[in-house]
N, C-alpha and C positions, 0 to 999 in steps of 0.2 A: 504494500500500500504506500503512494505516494502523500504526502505532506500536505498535498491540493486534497487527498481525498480523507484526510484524518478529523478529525473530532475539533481539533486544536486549529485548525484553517476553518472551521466550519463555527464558532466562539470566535476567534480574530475577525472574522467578518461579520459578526453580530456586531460587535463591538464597535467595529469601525464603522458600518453601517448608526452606527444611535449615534456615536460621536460626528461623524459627520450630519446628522440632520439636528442636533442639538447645539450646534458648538460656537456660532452665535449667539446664542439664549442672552437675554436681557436679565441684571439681579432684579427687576421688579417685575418681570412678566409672572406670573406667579400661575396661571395658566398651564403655560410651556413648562414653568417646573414641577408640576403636577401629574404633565401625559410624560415628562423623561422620566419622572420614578415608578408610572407606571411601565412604562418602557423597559427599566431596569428589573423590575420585579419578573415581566416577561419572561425577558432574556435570561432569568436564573433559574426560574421556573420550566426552561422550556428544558435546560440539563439535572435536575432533580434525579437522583438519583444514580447520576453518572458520576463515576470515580473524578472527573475534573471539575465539578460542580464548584468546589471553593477556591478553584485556580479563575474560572466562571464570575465569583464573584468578588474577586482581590481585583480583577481586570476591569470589571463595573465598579469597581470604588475610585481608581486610579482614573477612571473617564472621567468617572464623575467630579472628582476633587480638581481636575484640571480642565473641566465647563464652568464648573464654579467660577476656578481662580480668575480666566479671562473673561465672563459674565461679569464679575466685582471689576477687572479690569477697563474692561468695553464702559461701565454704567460710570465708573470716578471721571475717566477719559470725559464723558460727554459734558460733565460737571466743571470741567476746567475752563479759567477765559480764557477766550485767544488769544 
């Protein structure tokens, strides 16, 4: 089995799949932060029970803390004068 066809390329493209449609996100859309957690609960849900399940959701944390950081980012940015 190739690496395209393993468990582990099939989780990285979840992944990168939510971080790409999230990764924008505004700190005050509170909306959009709502369908990404639900998004994340998905995505952990969909490997339940599989031995990579907490590699799964170490990878949805690490998305998430760095949507965060440039959300807090993107929002102070808009706050600043020119």
């Amino acid at each position: 089995m190739s690496f395209n066809e393993s468990i582990y390329f099939k989780i990285y493209a979840d992944i990168w799949g939510l971080h790409k449609r999230y990764f924008n996100i505004r700190d005050a859309d509170d909306e959009r932060w709502e369908t990404l957690i639900k998004d994340i609960n998905t995505i952990c849900q969909k490997y339940e029970g599989q031995p990579e399940v907490e590699f799964v959701k170490a990878l949805a944390m690490a998305a998430l803390t760095e949507i965060e950081r440039v959300g807090r980012e993107t929002t102070c940015s808009d706050k600043l004068p020119n």
